[in-house]
N, C-alpha and C positions, 0 to 999 in steps of 0.2 A: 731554382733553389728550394721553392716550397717543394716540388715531387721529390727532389734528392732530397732532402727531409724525410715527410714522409715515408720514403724509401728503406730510410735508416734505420726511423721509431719502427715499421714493421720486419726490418730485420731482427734487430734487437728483441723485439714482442717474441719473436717465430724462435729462436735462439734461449731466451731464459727457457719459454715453454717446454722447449724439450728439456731442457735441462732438470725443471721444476717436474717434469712426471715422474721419475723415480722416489723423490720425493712425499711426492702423493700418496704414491702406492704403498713405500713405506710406514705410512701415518695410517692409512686405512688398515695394512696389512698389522699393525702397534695397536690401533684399537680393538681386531677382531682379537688378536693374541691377548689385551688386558680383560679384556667381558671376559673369556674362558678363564683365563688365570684366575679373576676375582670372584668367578660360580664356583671352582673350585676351592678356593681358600675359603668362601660362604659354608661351603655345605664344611670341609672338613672342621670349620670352628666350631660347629652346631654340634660335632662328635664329639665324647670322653674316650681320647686318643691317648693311650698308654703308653707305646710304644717310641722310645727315644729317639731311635733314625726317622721318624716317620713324622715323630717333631721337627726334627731337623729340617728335612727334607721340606715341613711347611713353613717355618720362618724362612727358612731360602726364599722360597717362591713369593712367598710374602713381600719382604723385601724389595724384591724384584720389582714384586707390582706395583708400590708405590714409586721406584724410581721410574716407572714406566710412565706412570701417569705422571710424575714432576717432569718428564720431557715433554710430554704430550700439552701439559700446562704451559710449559713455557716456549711452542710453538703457536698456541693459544691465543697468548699473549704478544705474540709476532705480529702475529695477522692482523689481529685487533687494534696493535698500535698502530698497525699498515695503511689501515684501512682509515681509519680516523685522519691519518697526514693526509691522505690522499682526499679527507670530506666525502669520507662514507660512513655511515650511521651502521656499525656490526652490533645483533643484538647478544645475548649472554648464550645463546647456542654455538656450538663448533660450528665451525661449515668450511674448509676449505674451496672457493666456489672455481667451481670450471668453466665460468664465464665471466667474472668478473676479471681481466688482467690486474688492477691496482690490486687486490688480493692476494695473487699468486705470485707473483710477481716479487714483492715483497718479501718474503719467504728467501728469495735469494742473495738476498744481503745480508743472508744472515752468514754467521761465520760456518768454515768447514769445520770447526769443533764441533758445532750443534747438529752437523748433517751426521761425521763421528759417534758421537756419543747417541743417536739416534741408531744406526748401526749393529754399536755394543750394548743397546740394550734389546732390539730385535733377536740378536743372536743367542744373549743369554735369556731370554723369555723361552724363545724356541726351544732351549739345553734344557730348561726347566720343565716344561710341558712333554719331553720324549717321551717319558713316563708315567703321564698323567693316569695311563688308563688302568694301570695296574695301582696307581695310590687312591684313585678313587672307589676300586675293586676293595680293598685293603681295609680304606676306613669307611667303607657301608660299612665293614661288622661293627662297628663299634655303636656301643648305645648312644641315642643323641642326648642331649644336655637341654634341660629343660631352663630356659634363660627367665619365663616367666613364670611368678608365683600363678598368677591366674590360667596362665596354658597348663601348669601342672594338675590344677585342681579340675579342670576340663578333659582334660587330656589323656594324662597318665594317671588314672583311678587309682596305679598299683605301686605310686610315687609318692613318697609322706607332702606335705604342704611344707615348704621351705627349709628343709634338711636334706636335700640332694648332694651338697658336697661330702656333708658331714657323712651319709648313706653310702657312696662310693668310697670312700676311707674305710670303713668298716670293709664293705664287701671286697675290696682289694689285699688286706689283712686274710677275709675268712679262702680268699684263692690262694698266698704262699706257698710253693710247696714245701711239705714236711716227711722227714727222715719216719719211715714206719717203724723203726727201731729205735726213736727215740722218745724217752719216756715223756720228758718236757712239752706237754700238751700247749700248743696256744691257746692262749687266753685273753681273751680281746674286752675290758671290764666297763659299763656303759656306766656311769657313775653322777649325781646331779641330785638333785634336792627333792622333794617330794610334788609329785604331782604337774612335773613339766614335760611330758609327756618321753617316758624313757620307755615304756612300755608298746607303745603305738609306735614309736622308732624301732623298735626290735622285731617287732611284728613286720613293720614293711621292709626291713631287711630279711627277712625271712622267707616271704610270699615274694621276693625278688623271683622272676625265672633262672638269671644265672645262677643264681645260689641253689636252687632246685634242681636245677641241670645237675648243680655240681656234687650235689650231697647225695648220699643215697637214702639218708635218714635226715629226718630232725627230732627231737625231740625237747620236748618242755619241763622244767622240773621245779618244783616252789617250795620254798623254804629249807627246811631240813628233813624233809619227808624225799631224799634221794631215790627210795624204790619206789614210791609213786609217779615215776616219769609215766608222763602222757605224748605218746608218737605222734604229733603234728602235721608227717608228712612219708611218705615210704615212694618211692620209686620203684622198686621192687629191681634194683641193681645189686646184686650177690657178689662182683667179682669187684670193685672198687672198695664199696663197703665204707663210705666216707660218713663220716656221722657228725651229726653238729649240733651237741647239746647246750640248750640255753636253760641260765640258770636263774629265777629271779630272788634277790635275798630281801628281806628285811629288816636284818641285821647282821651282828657275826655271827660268822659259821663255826662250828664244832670243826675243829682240825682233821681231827680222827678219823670227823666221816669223809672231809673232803678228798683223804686223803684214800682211805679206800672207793671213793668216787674215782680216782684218775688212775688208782690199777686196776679196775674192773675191767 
């Protein structure tokens, strides 16, 4: 009776096992699929990504990755509580072990929804990554996002200290395109109390490179002394001819002249 015993626990051992290896694979194969998914979604959140499908595209993925990781938790949690009936001490690291049986073992009691929904979330991970290499291609271009005041001041010398949102609202304003035949100039007006710094913000919108890319001119202009513009910047681009005159006032302006400022 003990050998036919015996006999039976090592069938049964030999029998989950193989059952328990796809399994496996799959988990291994879920966490190599979530690390890329989450380098990805890392780096593209560090970008100022404009682009609406591209957003899409990364809340999808996002998504995704956290239902990935709630499956992978709550296999996690399988084992752990496996392990523990069984009077094994699991510590707070994963491991599914390939030598311990009471480990693995355990795992197959669990229901075929949870092997299911392991599955469906491998498959849509997989849908989600086809294309990874072209969206990671995609949002390099985009400027990164300075998340710390102190990386900014380190970092990006050519980045004001803590108006970056504000900076990229501007700068997305001065890209619009605009009708050459239309006389209705954009007028983008920095506006704010004396001495909080509107002047230093306009400046580092200004020494932006995109903006410099974009312009082919800048120029500067103070007060009501309109012919006294001072060129700040030249490209020396003749065929675009984009110009972007800043204005700084002091007060109100004479109509008259502003108004022969924007037909000139």
């Amino acid at each position: 009776m003990a050998e036919l015993a015996n006999r039976s626990i090592s069938f049964l051992i030999n029998k989950w096992s193989k059952q328990m290896k796809p399994t496996n694979e799959m988990l291994d194969s879920l966490q190599q699929l979530l690390q890329r998914a989450g380098a990805i979604v890392e780096e593209a959140e560090g970008r100022y990504i404009t682009n609406q499908a591209m957003l899409q595209q990364l809340s999808i993925l996002r998504k995704e990755l956290y239902k990935g990781y709630d499956t992978l938790d709550a296999f996690r949690c399988r084992v752990h509580e496996g392990s523990m009936a069984q009077g094994y001490d699991v510590g707070h690291s994963f491991a599914i072990s390939r030598f311990n049986p009471a480990k693995r073992l355990y795992i197959c009691s669990g229901s075929r929804e949870s092997v299911k929904d392991l599955t469906r979330i491998l498959k849509t991970l997989e849908s989600a990554l086809q294309y990874a290499a072209e969206f990671i291609m995609l949002s390099g271009r985009y400027p990164r996002l300075a998340r710390q005041p102190y990386s900014i001041y380190l970092l990006l010398d050519n980045c004001m200290f803590g108006r970056q949102m504000e900076m990229e609202l501007v700068i997305n304003f001065l890209f619009q395109a605009q009708d050459p035949d239309d006389k209705n100039h954009g007028i983008r007006p920095i506006l704010g109390p004396r001495k909080v710094g509107k002047s230093t913000f306009v400046e580092h919108v200004s020494i932006d490179e995109r903006v410099r890319s974009y312009f082919s001119q800048i120029m500067f202009l103070s007060g009501d002394d309109f012919k006294g513009e001072h060129i700040v910047y030249d490209n020396g681009d003749l065929i675009r001819r984009r110009v972007l005159a800043i204005v700084e006032l002091d007060g109100d302006i004479n109509e008259d002249l502003w108004k022969r400022f924007l037909s000139a």
